[in-house]
C-alpha positions as CSV (number, residue, x, y, z in Angstrom):
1,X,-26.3,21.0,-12.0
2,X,-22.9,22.2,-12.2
3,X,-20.3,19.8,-13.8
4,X,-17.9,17.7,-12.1
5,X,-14.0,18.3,-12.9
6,X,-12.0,15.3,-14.5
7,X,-8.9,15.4,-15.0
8,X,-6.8,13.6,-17.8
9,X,-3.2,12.1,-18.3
10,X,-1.4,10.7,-21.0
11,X,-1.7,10.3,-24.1
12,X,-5.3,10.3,-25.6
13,X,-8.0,11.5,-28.4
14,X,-11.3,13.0,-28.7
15,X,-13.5,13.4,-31.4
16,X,-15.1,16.3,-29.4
17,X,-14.2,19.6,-30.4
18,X,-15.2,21.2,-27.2
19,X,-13.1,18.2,-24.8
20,X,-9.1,18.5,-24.5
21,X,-6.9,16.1,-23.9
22,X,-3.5,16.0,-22.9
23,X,-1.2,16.3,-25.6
24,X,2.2,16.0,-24.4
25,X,4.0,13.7,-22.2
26,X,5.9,16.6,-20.3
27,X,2.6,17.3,-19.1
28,X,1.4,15.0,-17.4
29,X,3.8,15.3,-14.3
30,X,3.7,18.9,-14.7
31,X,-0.2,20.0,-15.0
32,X,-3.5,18.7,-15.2
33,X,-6.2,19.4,-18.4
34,X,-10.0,19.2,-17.1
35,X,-12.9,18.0,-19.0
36,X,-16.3,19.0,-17.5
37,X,-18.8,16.9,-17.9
38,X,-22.2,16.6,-15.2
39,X,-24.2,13.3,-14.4
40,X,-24.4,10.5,-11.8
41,X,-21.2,8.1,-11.9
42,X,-23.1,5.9,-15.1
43,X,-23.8,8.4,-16.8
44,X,-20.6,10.0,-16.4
45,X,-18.8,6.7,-17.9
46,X,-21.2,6.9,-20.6
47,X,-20.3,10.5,-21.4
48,X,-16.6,10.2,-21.8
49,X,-17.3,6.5,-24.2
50,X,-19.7,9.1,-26.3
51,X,-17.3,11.7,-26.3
52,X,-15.5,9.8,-28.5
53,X,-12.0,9.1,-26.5
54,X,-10.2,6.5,-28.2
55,X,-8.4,3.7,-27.1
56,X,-4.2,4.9,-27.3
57,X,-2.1,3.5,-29.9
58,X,0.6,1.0,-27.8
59,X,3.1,2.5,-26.2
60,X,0.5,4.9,-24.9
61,X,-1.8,5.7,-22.2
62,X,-4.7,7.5,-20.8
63,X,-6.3,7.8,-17.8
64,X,-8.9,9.9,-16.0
65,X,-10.5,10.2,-12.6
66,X,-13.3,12.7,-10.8
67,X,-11.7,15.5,-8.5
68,X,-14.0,15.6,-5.3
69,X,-15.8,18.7,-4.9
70,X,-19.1,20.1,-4.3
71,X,-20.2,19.8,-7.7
72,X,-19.7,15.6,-7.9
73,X,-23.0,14.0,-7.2
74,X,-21.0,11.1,-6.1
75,X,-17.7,10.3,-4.3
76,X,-14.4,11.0,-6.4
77,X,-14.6,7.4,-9.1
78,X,-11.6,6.4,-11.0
79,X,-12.4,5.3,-14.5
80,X,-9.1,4.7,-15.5
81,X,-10.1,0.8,-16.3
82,X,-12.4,2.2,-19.3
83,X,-9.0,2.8,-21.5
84,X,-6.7,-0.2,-21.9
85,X,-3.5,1.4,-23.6
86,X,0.0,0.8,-22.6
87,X,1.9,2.8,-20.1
88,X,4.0,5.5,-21.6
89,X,7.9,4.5,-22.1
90,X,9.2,7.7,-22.7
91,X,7.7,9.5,-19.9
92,X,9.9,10.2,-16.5
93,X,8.9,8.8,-13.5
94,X,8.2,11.9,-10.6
95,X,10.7,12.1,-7.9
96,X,10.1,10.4,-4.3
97,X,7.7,12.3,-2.8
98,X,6.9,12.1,0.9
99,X,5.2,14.2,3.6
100,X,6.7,17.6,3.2
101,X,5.8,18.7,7.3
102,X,9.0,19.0,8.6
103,X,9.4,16.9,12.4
104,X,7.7,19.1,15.2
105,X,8.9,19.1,18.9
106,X,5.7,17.4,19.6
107,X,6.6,14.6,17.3
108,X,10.1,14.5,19.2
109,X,8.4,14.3,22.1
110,X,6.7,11.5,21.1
111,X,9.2,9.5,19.3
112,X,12.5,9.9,21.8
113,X,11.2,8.4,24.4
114,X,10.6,5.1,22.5
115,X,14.6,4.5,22.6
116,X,14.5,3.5,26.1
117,X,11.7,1.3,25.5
118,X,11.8,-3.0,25.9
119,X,10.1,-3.1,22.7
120,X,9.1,-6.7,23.0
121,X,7.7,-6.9,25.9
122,X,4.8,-4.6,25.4
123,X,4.6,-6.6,22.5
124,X,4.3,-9.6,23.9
125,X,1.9,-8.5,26.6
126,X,-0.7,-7.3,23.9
127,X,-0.2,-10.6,22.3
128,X,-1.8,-12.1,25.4
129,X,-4.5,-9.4,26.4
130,X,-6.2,-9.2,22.5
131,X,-6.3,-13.2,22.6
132,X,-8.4,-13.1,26.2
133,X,-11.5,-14.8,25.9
134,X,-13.4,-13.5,28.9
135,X,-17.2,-12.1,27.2
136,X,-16.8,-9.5,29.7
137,X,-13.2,-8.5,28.7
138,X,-12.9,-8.7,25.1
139,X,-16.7,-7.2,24.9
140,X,-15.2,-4.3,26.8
141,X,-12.0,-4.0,24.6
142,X,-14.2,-4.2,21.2
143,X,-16.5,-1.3,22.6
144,X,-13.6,0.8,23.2
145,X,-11.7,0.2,20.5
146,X,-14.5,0.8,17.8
147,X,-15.5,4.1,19.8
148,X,-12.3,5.2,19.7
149,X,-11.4,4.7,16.2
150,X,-14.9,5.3,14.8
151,X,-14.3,1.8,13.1
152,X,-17.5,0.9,10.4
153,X,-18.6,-3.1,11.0
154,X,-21.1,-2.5,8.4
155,X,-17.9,-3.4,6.4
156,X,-17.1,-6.8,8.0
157,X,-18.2,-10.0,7.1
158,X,-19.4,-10.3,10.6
159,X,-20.7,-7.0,11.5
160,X,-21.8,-8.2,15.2
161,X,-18.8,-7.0,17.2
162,X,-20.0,-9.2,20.3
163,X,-19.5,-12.1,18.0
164,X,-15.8,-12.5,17.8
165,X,-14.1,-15.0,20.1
166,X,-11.4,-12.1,21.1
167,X,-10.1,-9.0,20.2
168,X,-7.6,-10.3,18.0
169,X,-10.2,-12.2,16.2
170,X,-12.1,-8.3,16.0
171,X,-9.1,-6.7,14.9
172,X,-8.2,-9.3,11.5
173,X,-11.6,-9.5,10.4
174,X,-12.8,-10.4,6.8
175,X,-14.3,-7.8,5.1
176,X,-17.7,-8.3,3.3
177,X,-18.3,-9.2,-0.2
178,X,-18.1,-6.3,-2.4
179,X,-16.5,-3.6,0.7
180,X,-14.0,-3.2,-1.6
181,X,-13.2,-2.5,-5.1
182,X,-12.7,-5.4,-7.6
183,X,-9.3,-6.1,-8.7
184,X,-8.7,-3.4,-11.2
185,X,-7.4,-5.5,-14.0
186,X,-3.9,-7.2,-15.1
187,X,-2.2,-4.0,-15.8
188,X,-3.0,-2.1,-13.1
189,X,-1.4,-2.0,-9.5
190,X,-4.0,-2.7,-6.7
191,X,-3.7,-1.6,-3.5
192,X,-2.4,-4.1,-1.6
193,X,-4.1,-2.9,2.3
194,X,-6.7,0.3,3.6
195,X,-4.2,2.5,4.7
196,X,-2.5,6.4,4.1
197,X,0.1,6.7,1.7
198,X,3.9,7.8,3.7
199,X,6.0,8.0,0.7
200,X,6.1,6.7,-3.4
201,X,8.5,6.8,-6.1
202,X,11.9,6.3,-7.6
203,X,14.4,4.1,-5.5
204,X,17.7,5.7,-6.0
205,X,20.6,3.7,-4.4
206,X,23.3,5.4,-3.8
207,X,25.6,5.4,-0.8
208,X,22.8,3.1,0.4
209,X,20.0,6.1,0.9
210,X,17.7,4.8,-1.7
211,X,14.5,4.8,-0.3
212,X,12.6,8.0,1.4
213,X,11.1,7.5,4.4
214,X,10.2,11.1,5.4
215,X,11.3,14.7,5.1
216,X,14.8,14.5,5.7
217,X,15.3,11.0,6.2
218,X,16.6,8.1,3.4
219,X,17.2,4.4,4.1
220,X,18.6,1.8,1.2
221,X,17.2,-1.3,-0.3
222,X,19.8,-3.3,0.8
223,X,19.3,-2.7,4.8
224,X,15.8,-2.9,4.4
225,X,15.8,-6.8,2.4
226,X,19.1,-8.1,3.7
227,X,19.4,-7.9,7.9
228,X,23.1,-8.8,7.0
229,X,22.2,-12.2,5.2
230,X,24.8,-13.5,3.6
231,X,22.4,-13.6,-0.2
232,X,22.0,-10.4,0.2
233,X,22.8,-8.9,-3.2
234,X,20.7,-11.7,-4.4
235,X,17.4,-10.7,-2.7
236,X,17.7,-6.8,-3.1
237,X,19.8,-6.2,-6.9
238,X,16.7,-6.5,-8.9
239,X,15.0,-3.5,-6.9
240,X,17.8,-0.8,-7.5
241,X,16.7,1.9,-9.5
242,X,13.4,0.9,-9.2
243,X,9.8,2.2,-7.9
244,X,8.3,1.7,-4.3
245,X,5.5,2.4,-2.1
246,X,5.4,2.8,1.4
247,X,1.4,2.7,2.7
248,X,0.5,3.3,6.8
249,X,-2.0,1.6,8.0
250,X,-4.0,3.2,11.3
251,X,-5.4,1.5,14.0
252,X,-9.1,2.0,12.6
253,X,-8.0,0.0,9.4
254,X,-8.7,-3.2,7.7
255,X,-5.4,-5.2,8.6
256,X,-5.3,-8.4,6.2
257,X,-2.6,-7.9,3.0
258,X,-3.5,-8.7,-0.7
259,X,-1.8,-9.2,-3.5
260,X,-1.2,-6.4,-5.8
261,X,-0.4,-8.5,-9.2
262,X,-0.8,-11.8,-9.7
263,X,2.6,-13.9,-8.8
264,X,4.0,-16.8,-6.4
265,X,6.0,-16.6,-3.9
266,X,9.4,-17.3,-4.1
267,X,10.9,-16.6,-0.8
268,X,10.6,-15.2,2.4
269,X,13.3,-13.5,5.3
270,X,12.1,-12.9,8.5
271,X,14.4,-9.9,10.1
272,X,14.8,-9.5,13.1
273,X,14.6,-5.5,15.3
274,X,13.0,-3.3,17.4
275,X,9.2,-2.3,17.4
276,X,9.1,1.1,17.4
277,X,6.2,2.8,16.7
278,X,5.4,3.3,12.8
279,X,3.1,6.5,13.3
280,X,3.7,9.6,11.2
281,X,5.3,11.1,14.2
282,X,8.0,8.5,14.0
283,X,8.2,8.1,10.8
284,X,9.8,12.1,10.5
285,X,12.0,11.9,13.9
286,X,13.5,8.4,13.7
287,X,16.0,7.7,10.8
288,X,15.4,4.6,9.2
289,X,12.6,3.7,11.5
290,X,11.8,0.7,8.7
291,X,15.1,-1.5,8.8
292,X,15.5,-0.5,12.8
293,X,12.5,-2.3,13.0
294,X,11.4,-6.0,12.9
295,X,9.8,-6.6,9.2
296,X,8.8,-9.8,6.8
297,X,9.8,-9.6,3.7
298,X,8.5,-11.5,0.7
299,X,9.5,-11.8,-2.2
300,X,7.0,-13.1,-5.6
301,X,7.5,-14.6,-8.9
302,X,5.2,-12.2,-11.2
303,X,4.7,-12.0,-15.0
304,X,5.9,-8.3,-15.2
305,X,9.3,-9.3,-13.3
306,X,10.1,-9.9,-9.1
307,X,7.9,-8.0,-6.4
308,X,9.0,-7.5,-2.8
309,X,6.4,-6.9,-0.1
310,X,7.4,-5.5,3.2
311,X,5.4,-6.0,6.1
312,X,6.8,-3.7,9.2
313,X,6.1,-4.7,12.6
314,X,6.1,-2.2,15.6
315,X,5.2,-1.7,19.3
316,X,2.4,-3.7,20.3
317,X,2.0,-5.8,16.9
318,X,1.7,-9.8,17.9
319,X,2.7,-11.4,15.4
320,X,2.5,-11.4,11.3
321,X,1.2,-14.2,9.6
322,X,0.8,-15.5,6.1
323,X,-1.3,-17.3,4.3
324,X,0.9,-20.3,3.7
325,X,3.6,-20.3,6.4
326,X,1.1,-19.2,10.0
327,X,2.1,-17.1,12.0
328,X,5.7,-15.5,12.4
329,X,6.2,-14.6,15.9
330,X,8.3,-11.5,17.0
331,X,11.7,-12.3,18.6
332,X,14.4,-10.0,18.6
333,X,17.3,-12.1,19.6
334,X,16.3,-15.0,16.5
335,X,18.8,-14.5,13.9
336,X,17.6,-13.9,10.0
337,X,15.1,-16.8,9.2
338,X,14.7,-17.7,5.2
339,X,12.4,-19.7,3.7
340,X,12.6,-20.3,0.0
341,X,9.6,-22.0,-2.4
342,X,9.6,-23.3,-5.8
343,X,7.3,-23.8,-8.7
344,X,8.1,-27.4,-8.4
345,X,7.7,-28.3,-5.3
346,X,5.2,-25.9,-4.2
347,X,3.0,-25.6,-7.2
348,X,-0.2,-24.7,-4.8
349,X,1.2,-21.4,-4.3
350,X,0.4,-19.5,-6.8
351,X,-2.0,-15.8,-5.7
352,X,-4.3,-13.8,-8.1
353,X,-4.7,-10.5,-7.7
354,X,-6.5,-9.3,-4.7
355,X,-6.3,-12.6,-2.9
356,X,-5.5,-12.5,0.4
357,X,-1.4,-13.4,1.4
358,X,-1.2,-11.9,5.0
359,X,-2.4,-10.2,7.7
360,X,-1.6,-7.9,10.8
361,X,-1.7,-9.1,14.1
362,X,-2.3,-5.3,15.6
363,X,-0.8,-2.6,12.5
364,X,1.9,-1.5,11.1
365,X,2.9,-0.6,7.8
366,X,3.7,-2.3,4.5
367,X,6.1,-1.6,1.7
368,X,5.7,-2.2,-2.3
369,X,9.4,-2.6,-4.1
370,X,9.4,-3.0,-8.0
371,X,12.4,-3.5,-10.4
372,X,13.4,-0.5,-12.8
373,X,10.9,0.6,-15.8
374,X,8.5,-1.8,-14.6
375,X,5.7,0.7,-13.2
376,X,3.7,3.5,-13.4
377,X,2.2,5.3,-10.6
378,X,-1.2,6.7,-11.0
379,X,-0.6,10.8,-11.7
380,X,-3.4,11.3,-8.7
381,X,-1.2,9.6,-6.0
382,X,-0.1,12.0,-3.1
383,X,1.8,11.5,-0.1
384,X,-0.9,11.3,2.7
385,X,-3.3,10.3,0.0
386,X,-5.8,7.1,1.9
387,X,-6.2,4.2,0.2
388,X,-8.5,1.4,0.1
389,X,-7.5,-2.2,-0.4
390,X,-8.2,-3.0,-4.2
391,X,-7.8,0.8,-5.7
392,X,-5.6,0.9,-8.4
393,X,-2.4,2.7,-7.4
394,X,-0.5,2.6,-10.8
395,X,0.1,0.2,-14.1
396,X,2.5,-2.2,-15.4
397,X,4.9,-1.4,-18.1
């Protein structure tokens, strides 16, 4: 059978001959070195332990994963969790990289329109029609909808779509044990949702255009945390000059929220805005789409430093709602809405990785800040890259 291609990153050894491994640091942002080895997924693992690749000294790392293609005798694994070094200090952190397709008159098309829109009400009316209880109604609207979106209920922990009370009910369902991968381990980054990667990398906030959103378009971590509360520098300092990650999540997509890393909450700010639409189309005609539009953002207590999770809402998303405060409802004439928690008064809250925080009422997108040199994405990460909730997307430094 012909070999599969795996690719390596890092730092690492062999005591193979015949099996390279990258060498340098400069290389791993620049190139990839394959090792070809042939076998089901096991026996793959097993290969690369015999091979003789040894765990990095600290302060480096290594990391591998299968490249698809028609060789593999199984979908693309990540086998990263085998090797327990450190992330590399010394290496550079790749630029922000988005989708490089420039806007299209068809996404203009698409997207200007949605300025003359009342947001809320559409909104609102969704919120009402996906909570209908009718058999004959919601039956209808599940049948559609998984038609549509070619949506797999094999996955769910109830995979009899006639079974759910209403379409809302449908559209937040638990997934089954084992639909998704473990949690990858303490120093790795799990996905926090199923979705599409929009954008990843370096926050650089200057003149307030920190964060990229698409081709051509920037938006700051300020705007995007504060909604012009008055603790503003307070919330959004520790994120300058850090990493983020920006993840879409399609209609056809699981829609509850995990944790990435373990941590507690420490606060939340409800901002209020419009709902535009958070499709890809939008995403490259309107400029900063995500602080136009009404979001949740929390902020956690973790081990490796403070983690802020965005949660964007847009047209025809009902509500978004959290584990431990229900359901926050979209209104766009509230004013910013904080609530703050402590280890002391709320000892309860406390999340492990991969449990879930939060969850979409209809989809949106969510957002992953993290302070300076505290991260490391995974070399493999692309913009436009899907994602399944529980992957590992990077490690802690």
């Amino acid at each position: 059978m012909p070999p599969c291609v795996f690719y390596c990153s890092g730092i690492g050894k062999t005591k193979d001959p015949d099996a390279r491994a990258c060498t340098h640091p400069a290389s791993v942002l620049a190139r990839s070195v394959d090792l070809s080895i042939s076998g089901s997924s096991s026996q793959m693992r097993q290969t690369l332990r015999n091979a003789g690749f040894a765990l990095p000294m600290p302060g480096h790392a290594l990391s591998v994963r299968a490249q698809a293609s028609p060789a593999c005798s199984s979908r693309p694994i990540d086998i990263s969790a085998i090797f327990r070094g450190h992330p590399l200090n010394d290496v550079t952190q790749p630029p922000a990289e988005s989708s490089r397709h420039p806007a299209s008159f068809l996404d203009y098309i698409k997207a200007i329109p949605q300025y003359s829109y009342p947001h809320h009400l559409p909104s609102t009316l969704m919120r009402g029609i996906t909570r209908i209880r009718s058999p004959r109604i919601k039956n209808w609207q599940i049948r559609w909808f998984i038609r549509q979106y070619g949506v797999d209920m094999g996955e769910a922990l109830e995979p009899d779509p006639m079974s759910y009370g209403d379409f809302n009910a449908f559209f937040t369902r638990a997934l089954a044990p084992g639909a998704r991968p473990a949690p990858p381990g303490e120093q790795h980054i799990a996905s926090p949702v199923d979705g599409q990667i929009s954008a990843f990398g370096s926050i650089d906030d200057i003149d307030g255009g920190g964060i990229v959103q698409a081709k051509g378009h920037r938006y700051g971590v300020t705007e995007l945390l504060s909604g012009g509360a008055l603790d503003t520098e307070t919330f959004a300092a520790p994120f300058r000059g850090g990493q983020f990650i920006t993840i879409y999540l399609s209609p056809k997509d699981y829609h509850r929220v995990h944790m990435p890393i373990a941590g507690r909450p420490q606060g939340i700010r409800y901002i209020p805005g419009r709902l535009f639409s958070v499709n890809p189309a939008t995403t490259r005609v309107i400029p900063r789409l995500f602080t136009r539009n009404e979001r949740v953002a929390m902020v956690f207590d973790t081990a490796n430093g403070p983690l802020a999770l965005v949660m964007v809402g847009a047209i025809f998303v009902g509500g978004i709602e959290t584990v431990w405060a229900g359901t926050i409802m979209p209104s766009y004439r509230q004013p910013v809405s904080i609530w703050r928690y402590d280890q002391l008064r709320h000892p309860e809250l406390a999340f492990r990785q991969g449990q879930e925080i939060a969850r979409f009422n209809m989809g949106s997108t969510v957002i992953l800040l993290f302070p300076p040199n505290s991260v490391y994405w995974t070399p493999s990460l692309r913009s436009g890259t899907p994602l399944r909730m529980g992957a590992s997307i990077g490690m802690l430094a």
